[in-house]
BADOBA-269784 format. One record per residue (C-alpha): residue number from 1; residue in three letters; x, y, z. Coordinates in steps of 0.5 Angstrom, whole numbers, plus 500, padded with zeros to 3 digits. Each point is the difference from the previous one (the first is absolute). Last residue first. Layout:
<pts>
PT NUM ALA X Y Z
...
</pts>
This chain:
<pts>
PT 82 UNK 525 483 488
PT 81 UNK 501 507 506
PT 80 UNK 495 505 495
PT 79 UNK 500 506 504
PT 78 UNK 493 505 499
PT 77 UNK 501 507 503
PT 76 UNK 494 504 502
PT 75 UNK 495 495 502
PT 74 UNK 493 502 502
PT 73 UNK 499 494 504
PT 72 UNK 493 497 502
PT 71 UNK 496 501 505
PT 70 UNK 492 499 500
PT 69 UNK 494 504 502
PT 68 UNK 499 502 491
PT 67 UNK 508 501 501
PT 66 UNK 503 502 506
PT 65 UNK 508 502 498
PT 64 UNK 506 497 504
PT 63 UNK 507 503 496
PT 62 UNK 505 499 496
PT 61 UNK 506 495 500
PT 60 UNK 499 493 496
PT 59 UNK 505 495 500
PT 58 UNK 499 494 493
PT 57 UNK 500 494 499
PT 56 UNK 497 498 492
PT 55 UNK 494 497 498
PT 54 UNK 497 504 498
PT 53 UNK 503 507 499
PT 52 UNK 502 499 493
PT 51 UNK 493 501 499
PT 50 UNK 500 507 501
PT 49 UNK 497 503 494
PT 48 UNK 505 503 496
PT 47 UNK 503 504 504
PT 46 UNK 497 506 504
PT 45 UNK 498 496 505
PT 44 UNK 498 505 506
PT 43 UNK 501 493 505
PT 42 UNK 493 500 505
PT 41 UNK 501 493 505
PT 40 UNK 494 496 502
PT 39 UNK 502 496 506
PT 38 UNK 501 492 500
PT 37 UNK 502 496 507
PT 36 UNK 505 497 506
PT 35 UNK 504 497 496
PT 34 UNK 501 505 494
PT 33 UNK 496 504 495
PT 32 UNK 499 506 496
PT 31 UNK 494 500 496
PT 30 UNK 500 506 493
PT 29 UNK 496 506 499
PT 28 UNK 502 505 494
PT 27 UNK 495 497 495
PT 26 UNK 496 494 505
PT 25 UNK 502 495 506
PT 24 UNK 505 498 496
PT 23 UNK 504 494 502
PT 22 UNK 505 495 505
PT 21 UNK 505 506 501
PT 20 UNK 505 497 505
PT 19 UNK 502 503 507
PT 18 UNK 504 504 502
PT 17 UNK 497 507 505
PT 16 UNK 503 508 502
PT 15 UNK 495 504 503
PT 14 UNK 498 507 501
PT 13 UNK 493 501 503
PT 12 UNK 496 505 497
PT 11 UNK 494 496 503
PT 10 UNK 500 496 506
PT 9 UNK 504 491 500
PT 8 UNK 495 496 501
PT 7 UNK 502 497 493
PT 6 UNK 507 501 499
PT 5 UNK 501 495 506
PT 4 UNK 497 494 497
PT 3 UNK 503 502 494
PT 2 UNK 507 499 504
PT 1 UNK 505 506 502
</pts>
């Protein structure tokens, strides 16, 4: 599944997304991005501060949550790939 996709998708959705972490959108929200564009994603971090998400390629499973009018992913398992 591309983000593209991701984004129109309903909530509750479950999903399943690889793409690059390009940065953090504030404490426990970071951007997943891909070819087709970037999604907020929610990581519960219980390490550190999760830096060492950036940068990273990385597959996401979870599901679609509407947020403030938007989708983003509730993630519910992290793969780092690189």
């Amino acid at each position: 599944m591309t983000v593209a996709q991701a984004k129109k998708m309903h909530d509750d959705r479950h999903v399943a997304i690889t793409g690059t972490i390009s940065g953090r959108a504030d404490d426990d929200h970071y951007w997943l991005q891909d070819s087709t564009g970037r999604i907020r994603i929610d990581v519960d971090d219980d390490d550190d501060d999760g830096r060492y998400l950036i940068g990273k390629k990385v597959r996401i499973t979870g599901e679609i949550d509407r947020d403030d009018g938007h989708n983003e992913i509730s993630a519910d398992r992290v793969y780092i790939l690189e």
